[in-house]
Backbone as a printed PyTorch tensor [residue, N CA C, xyz], in Angstrom:
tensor([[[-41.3750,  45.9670,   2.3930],
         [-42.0730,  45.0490,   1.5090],
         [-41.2070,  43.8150,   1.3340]],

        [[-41.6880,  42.6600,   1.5830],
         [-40.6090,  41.2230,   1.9140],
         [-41.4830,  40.8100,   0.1770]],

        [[-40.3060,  39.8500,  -0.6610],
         [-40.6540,  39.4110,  -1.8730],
         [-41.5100,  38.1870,  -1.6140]],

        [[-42.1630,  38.2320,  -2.1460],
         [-43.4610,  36.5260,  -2.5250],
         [-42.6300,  35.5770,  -2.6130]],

        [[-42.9590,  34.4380,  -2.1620],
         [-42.1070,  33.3480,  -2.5160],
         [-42.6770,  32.9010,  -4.4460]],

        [[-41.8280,  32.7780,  -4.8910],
         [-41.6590,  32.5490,  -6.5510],
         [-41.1410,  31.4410,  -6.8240]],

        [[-41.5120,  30.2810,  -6.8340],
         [-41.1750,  28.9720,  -7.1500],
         [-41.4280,  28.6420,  -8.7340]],

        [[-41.6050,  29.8310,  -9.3990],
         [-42.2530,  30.1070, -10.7640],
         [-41.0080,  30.9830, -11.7290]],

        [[-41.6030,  30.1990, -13.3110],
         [-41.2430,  30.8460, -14.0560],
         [-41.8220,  30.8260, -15.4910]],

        [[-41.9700,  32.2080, -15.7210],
         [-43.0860,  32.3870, -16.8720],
         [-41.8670,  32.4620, -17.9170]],

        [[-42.4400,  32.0230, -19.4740],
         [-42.0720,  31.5680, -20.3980],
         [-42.1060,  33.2080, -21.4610]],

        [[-42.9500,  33.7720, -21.0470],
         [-43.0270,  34.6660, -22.1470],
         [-44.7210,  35.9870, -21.4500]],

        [[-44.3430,  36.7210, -21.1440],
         [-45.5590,  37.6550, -20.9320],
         [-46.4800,  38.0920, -22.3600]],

        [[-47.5590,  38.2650, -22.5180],
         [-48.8720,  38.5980, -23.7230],
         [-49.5310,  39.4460, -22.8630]],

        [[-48.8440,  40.7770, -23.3200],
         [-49.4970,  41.8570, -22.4180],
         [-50.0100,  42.5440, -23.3980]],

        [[-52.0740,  42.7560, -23.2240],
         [-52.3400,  43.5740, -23.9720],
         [-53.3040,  44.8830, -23.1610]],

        [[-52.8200,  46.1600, -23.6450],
         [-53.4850,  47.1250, -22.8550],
         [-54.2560,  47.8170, -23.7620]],

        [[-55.4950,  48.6320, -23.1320],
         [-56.3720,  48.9560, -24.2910],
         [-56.2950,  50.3390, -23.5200]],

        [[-55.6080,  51.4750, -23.8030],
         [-55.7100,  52.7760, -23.2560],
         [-56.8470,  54.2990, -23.6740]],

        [[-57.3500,  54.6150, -22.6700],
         [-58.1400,  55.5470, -23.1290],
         [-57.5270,  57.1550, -22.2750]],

        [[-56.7740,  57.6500, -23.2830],
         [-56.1000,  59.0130, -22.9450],
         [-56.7730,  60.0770, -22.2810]],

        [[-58.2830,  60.1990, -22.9020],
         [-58.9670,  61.2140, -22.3560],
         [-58.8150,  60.8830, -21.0760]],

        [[-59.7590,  59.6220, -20.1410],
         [-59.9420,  59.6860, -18.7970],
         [-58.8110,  58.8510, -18.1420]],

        [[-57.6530,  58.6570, -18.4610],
         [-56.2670,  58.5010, -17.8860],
         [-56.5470,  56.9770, -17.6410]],

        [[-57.2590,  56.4360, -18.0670],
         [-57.5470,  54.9000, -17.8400],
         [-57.5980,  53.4150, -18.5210]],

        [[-56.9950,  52.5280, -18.5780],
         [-56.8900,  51.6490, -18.7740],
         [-57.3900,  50.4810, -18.3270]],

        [[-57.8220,  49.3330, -19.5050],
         [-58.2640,  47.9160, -19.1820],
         [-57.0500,  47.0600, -19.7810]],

        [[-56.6710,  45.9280, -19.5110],
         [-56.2220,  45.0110, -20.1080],
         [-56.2050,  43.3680, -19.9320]],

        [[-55.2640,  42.7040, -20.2280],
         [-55.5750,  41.5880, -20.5000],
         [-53.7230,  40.9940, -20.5300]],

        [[-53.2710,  39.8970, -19.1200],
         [-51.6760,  39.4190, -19.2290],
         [-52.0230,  37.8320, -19.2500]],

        [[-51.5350,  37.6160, -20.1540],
         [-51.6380,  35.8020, -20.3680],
         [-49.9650,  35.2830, -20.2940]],

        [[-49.3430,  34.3580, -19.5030],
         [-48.8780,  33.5960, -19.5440],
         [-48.3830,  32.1380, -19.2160]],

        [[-47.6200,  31.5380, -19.4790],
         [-47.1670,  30.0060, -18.8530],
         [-46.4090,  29.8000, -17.9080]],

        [[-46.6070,  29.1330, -17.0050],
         [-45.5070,  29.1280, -15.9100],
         [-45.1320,  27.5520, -16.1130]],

        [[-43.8750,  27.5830, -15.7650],
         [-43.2720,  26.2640, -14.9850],
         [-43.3510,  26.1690, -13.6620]],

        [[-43.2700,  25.5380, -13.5560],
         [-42.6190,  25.0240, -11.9420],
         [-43.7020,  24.3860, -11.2100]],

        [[-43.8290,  24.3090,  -9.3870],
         [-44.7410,  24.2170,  -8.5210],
         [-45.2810,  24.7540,  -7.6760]],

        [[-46.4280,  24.7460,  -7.1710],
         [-46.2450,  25.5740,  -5.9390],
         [-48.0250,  25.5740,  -5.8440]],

        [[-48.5800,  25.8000,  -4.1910],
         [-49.5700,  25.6540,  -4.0840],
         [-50.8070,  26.9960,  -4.3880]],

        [[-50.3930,  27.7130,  -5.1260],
         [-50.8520,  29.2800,  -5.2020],
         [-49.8810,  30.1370,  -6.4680]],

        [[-50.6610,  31.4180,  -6.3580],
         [-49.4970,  32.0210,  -7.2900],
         [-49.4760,  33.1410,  -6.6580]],

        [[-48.2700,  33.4920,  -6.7390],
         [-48.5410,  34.9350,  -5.5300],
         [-47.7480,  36.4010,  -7.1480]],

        [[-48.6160,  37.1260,  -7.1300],
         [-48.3930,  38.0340,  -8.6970],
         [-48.0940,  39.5540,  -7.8530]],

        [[-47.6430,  39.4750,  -8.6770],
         [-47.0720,  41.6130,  -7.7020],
         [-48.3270,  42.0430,  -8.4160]],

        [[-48.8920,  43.1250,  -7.9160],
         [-49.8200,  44.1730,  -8.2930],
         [-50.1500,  45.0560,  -7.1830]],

        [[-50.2560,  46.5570,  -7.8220],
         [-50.5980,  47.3840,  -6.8100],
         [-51.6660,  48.1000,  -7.3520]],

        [[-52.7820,  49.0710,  -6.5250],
         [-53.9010,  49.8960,  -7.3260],
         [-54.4390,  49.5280,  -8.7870]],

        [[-54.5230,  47.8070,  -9.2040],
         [-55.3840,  47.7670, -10.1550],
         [-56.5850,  46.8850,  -9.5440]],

        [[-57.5090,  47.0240, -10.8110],
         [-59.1620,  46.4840, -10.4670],
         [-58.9510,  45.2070, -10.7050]],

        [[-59.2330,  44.1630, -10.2830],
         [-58.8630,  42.4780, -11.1390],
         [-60.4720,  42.1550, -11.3980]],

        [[-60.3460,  41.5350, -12.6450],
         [-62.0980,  41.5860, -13.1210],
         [-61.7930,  39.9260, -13.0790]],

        [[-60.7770,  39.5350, -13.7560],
         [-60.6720,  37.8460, -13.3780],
         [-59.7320,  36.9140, -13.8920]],

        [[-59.7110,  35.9520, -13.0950],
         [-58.3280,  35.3020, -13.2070],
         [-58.8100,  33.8450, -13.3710]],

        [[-58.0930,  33.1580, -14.4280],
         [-58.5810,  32.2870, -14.8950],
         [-56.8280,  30.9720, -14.5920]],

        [[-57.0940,  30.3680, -14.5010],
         [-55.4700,  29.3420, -14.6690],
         [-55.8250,  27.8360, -15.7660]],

        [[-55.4650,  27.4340, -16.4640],
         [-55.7270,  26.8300, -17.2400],
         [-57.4950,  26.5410, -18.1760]],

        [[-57.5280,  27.4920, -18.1810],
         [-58.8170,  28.0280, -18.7910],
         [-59.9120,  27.8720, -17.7780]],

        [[-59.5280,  27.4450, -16.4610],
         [-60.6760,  27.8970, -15.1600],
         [-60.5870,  29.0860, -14.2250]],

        [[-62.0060,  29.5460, -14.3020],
         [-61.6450,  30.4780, -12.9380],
         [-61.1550,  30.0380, -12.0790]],

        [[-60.7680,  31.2420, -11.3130],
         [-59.9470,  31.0490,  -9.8090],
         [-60.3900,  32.0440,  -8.9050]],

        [[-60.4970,  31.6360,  -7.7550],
         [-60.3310,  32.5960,  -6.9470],
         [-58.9840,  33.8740,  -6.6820]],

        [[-59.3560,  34.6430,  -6.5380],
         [-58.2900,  35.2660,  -5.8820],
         [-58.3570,  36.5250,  -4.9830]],

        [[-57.8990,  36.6990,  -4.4820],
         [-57.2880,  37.6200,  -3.1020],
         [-56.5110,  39.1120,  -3.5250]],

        [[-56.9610,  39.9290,  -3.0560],
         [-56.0640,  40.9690,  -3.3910],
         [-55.3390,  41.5010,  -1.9840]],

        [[-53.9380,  41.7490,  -1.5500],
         [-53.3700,  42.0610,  -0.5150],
         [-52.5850,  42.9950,  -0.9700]],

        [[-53.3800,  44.1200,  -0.5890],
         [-52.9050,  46.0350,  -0.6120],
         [-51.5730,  46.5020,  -0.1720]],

        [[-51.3620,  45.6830,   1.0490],
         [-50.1340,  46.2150,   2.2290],
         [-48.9710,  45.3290,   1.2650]],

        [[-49.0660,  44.3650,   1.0090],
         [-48.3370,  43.1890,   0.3070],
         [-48.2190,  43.5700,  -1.1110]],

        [[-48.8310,  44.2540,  -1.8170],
         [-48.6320,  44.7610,  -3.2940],
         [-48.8510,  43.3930,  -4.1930]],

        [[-49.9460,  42.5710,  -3.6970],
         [-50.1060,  41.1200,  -4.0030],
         [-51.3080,  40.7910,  -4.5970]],

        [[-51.2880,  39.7890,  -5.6750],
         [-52.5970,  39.3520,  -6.0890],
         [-52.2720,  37.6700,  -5.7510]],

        [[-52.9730,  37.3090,  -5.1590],
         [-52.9950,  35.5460,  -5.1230],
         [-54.0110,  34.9310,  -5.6830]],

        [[-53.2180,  33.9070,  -6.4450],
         [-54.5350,  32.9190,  -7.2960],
         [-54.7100,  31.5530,  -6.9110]],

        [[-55.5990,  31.8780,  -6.5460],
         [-55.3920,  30.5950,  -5.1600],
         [-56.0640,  29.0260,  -6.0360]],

        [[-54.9090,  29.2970,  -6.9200],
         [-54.8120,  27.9790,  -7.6890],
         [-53.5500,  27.3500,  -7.8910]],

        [[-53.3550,  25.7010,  -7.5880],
         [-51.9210,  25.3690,  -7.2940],
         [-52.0490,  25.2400,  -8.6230]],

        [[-50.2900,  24.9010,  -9.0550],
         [-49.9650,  24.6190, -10.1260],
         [-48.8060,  23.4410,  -9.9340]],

        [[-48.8580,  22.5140, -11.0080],
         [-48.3050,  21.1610, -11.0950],
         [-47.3150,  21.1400, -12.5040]],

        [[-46.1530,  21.6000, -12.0470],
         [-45.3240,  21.3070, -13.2660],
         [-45.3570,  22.6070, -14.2140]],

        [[-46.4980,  22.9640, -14.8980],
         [-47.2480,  23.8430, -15.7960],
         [-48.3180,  24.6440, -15.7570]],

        [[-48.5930,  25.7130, -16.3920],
         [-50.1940,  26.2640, -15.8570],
         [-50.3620,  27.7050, -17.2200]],

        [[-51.5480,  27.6970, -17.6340],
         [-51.4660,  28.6660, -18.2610],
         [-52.4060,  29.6080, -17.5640]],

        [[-51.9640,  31.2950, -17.7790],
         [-52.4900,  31.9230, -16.6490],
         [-53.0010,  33.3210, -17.2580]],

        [[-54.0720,  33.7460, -17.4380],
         [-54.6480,  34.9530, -17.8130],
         [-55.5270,  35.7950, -16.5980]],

        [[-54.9960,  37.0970, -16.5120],
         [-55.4420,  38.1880, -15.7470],
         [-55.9450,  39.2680, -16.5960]],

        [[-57.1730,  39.5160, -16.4120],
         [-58.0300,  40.6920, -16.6520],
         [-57.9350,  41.5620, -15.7770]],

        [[-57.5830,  43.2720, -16.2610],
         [-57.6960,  43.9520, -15.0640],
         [-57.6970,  45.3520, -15.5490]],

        [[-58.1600,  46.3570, -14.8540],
         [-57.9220,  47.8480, -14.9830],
         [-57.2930,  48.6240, -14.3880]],

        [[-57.2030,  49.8220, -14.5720],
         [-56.1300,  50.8010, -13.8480],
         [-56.5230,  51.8770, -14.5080]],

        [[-55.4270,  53.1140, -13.2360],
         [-55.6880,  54.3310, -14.1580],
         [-54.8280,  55.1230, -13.6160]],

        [[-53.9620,  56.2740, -13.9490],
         [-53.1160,  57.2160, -14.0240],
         [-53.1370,  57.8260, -12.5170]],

        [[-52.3220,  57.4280, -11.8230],
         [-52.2810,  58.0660, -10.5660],
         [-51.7930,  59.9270, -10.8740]],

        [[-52.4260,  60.8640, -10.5590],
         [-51.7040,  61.9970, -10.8040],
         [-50.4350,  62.5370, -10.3930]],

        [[-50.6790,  61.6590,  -8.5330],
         [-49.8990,  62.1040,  -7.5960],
         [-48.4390,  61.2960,  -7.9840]],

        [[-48.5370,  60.4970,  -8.1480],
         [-46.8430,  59.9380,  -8.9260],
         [-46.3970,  59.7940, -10.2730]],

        [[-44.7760,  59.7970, -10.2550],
         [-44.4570,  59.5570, -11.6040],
         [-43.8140,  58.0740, -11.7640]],

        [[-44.3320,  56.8820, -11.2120],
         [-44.5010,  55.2300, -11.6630],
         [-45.6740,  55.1070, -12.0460]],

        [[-44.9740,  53.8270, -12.2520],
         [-46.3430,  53.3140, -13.8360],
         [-46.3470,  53.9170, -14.6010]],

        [[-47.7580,  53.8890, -15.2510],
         [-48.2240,  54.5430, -16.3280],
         [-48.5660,  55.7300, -15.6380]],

        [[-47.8660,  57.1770, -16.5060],
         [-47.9550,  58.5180, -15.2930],
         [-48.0490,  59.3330, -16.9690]],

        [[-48.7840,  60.5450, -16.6580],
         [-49.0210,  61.9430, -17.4740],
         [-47.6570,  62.6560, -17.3040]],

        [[-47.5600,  63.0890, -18.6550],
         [-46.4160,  63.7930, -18.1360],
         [-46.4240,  64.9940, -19.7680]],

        [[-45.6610,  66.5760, -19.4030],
         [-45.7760,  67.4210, -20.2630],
         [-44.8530,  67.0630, -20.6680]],

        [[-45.3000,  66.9500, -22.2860],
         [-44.5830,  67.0050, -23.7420],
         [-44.5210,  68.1680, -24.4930]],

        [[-43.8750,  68.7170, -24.5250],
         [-43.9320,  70.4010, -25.5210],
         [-45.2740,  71.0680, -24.5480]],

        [[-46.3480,  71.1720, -26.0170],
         [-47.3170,  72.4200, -25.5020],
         [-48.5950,  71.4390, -24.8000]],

        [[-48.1710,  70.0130, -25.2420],
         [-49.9150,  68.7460, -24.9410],
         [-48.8100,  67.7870, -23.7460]],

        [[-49.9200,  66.6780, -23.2520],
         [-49.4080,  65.9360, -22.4860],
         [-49.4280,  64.6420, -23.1890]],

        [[-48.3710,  63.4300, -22.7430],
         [-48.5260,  61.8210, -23.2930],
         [-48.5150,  61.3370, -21.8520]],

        [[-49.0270,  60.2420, -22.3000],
         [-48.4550,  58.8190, -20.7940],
         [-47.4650,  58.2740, -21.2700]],

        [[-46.8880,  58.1030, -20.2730],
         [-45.4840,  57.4190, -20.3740],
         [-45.0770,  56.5190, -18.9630]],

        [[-43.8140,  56.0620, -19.0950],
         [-43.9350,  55.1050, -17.6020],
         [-42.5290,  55.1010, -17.4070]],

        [[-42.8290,  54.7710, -16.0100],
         [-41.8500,  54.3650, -14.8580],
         [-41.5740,  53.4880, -14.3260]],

        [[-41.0760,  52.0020, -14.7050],
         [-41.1720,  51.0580, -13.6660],
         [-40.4810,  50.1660, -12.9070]],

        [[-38.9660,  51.2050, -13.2550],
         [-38.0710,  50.9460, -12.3240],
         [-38.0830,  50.8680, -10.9520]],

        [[-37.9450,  50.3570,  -9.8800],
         [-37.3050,  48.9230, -10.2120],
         [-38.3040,  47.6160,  -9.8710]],

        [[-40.1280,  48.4910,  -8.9290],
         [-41.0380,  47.7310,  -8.6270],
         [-42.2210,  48.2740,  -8.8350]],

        [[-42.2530,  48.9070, -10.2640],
         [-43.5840,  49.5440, -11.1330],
         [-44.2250,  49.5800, -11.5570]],

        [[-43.6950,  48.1320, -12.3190],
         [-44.8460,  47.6900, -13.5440],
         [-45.8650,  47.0890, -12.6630]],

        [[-46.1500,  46.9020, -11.3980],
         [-46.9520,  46.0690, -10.8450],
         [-47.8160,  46.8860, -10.9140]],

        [[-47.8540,  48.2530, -11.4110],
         [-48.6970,  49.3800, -11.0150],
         [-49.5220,  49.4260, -12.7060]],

        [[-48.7060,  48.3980, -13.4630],
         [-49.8110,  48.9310, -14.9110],
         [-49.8820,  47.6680, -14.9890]],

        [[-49.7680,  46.2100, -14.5360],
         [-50.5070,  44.6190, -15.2240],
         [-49.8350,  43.6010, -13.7260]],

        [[-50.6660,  43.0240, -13.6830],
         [-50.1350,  41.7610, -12.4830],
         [-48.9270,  40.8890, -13.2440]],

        [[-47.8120,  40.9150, -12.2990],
         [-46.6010,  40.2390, -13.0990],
         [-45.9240,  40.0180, -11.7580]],

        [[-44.4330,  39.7120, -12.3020],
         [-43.3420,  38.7960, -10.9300],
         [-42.3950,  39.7730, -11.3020]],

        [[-42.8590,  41.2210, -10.4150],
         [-41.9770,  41.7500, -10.7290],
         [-41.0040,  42.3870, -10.1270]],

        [[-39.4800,  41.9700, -10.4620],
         [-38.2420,  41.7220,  -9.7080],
         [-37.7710,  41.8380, -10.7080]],

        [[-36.3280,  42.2830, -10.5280],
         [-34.9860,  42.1970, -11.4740],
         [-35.0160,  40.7390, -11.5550]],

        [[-34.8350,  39.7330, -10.6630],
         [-34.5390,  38.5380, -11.5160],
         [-35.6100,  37.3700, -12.0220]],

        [[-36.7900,  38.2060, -12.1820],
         [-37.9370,  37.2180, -12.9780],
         [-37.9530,  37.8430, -14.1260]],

        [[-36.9570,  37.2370, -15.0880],
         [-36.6660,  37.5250, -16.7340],
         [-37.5820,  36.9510, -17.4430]],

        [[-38.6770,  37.2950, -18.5580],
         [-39.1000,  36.4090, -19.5290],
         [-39.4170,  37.5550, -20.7560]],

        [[-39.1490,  36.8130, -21.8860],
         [-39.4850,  38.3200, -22.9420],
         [-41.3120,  38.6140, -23.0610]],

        [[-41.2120,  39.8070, -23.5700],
         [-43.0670,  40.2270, -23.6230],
         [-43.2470,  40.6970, -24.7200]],

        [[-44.2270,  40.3190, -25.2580],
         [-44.8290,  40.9150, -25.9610],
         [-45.8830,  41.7470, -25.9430]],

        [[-45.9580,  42.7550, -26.3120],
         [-47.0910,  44.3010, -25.9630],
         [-47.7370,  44.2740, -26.9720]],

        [[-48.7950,  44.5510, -26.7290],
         [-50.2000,  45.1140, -27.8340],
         [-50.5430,  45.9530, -26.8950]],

        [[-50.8020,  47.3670, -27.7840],
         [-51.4760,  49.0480, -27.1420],
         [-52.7450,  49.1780, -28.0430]],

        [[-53.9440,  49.0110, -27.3660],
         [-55.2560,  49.7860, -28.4710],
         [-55.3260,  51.3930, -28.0290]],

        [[-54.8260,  51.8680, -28.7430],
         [-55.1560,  53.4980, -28.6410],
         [-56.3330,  54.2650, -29.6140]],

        [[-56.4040,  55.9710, -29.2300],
         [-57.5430,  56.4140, -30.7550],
         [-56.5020,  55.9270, -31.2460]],

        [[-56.6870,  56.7020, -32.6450],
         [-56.3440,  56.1390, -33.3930],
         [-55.3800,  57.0270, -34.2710]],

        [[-55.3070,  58.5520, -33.0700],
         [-54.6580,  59.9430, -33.4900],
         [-53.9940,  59.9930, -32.7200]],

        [[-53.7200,  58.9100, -32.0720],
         [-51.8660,  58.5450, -30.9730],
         [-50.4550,  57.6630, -31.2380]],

        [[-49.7050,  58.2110, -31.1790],
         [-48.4590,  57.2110, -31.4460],
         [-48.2260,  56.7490, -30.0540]],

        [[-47.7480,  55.1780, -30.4290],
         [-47.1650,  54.2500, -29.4580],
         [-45.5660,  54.0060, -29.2940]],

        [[-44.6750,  54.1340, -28.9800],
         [-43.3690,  54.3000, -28.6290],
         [-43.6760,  52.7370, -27.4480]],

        [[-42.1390,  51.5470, -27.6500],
         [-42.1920,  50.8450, -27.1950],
         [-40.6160,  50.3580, -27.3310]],

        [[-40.0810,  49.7980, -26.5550],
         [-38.4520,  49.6240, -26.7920],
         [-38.3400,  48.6430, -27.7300]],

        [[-39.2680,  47.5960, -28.1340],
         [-38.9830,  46.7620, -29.6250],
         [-39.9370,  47.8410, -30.7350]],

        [[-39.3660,  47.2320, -31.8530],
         [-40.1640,  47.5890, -33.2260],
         [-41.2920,  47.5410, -33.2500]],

        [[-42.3430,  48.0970, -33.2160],
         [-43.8050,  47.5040, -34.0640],
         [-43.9870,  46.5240, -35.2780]],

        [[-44.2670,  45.3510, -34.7160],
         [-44.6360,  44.1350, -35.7270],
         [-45.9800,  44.6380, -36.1880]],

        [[-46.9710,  45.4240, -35.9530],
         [-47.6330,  45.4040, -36.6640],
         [-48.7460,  46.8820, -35.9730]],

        [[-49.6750,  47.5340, -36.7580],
         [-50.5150,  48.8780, -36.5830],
         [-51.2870,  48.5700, -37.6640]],

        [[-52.8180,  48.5630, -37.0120],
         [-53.8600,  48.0090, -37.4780],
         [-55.1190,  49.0700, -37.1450]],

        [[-55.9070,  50.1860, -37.7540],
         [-56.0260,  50.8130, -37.6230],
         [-57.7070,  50.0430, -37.7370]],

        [[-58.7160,  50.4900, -37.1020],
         [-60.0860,  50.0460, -36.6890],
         [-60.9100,  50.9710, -36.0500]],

        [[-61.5810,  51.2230, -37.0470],
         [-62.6790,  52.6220, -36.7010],
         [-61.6610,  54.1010, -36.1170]],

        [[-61.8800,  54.0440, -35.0160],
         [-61.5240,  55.0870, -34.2970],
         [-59.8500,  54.6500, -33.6360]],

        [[-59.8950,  53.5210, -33.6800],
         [-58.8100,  53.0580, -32.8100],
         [-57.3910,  52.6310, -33.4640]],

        [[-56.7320,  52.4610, -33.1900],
         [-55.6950,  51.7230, -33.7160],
         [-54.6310,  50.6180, -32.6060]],

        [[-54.5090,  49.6480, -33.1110],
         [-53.6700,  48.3730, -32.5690],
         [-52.5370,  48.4120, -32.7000]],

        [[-51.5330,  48.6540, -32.0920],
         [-49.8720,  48.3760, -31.8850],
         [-49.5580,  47.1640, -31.4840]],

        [[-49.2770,  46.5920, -32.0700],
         [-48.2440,  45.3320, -31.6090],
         [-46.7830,  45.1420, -31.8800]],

        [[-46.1240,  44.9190, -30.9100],
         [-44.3730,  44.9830, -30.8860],
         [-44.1720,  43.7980, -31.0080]],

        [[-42.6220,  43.4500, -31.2590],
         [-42.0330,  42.3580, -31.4760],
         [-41.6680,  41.9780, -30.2180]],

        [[-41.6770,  40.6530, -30.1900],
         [-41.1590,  40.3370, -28.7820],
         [-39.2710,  40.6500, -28.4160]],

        [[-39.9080,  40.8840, -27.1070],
         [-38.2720,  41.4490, -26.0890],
         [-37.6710,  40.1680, -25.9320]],

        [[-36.3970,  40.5420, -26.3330],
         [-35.4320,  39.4120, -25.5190],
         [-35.5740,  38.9280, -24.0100]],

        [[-35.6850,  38.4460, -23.2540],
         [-36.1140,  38.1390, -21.4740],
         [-35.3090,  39.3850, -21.0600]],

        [[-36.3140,  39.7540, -20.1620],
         [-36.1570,  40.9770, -19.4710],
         [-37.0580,  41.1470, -18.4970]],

        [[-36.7190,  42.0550, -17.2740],
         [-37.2800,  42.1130, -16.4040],
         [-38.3710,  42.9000, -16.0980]],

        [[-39.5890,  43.1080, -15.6980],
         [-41.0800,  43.6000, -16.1020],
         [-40.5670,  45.3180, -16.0960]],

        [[-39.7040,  45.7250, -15.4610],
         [-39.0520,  46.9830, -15.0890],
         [-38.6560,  47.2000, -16.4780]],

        [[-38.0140,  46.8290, -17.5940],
         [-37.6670,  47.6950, -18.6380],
         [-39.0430,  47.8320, -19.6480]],

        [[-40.1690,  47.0870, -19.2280],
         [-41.3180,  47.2020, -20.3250],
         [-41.8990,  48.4780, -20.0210]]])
């Protein structure tokens, strides 16, 4: 696997995932800003659904390349760009990256793996040890699940059935420790 060319750098990841435990599956939603230039955006992702990709509040086309572990948004960017990906996923059984099942005592949790090229497997990101930017996480779970996250919970907002986790933002770090 040869790395994307990355002429980019995001300011801060807004990763929000909306998890449903029963059927091992997930939707979400990664918004961020990039600097730099470049005629495209080339995003790591592997085995998720992309519902749509927008770059400064327009759609975009984009490309998904399987062998390449690649999403391209085949929108240039000039200086700046703000960038939101819609997308789904779901619990591979057969591995333990990404977001993976795993036995806890007598029940099971999800939990993850995404050392050192994983996270591409739970949200489209630049992900490498040296594409640092801090993130911020929001988890919608029921609402009879705890969320565990390496920052604090800024906030748990409980709504019908569900409940909202939101963490404090990470110091810059690489998509691998989220």
């Amino acid at each position: 696997m040869t790395a994307p060319d990355r002429p980019f750098r995001v300011t801060e990841y807004r990763l929000a995932l909306d998890i449903d435990f029963p059927t091992m599956r997930w939707t979400g939603t990664i918004d961020f800003e990039l600097l730099g230039t470049g005629p495209r955006i080339d995003l790591d992702a592997v085995k998720l659904e992309i519902h749509e990709a927008r770059v400064d509040g327009t759609t975009v086309p984009f490309e998904i390349d399987a062998a390449r572990q690649r999403l391209r948004l085949l929108a240039g960017v000039d200086q700046r760009a703000a960038v939101h990906v819609s997308f789904a996923g779901a619990v591979d059984p057969a591995t333990l990256m990404g977001l993976y099942r795993s036995k806890f005592g007598p029940t099971y949790i999800l939990t993850s793996q995404c050392e050192a090229a994983a996270a591409r497997q739970i949200f489209p990101c630049f992900d490498r040890p040296d594409a640092k930017a801090p993130i911020v996480l929001t988890v919608r779970t029921q609402k009879d699940q705890e969320v565990v996250s390496n920052m604090p919970p800024a906030s748990v907002v409980v709504d019908g059935d569900h409940k909202r986790w939101t963490f404090d933002r990470t110091p810059p770090m690489a998509t691998y420790l989220c």
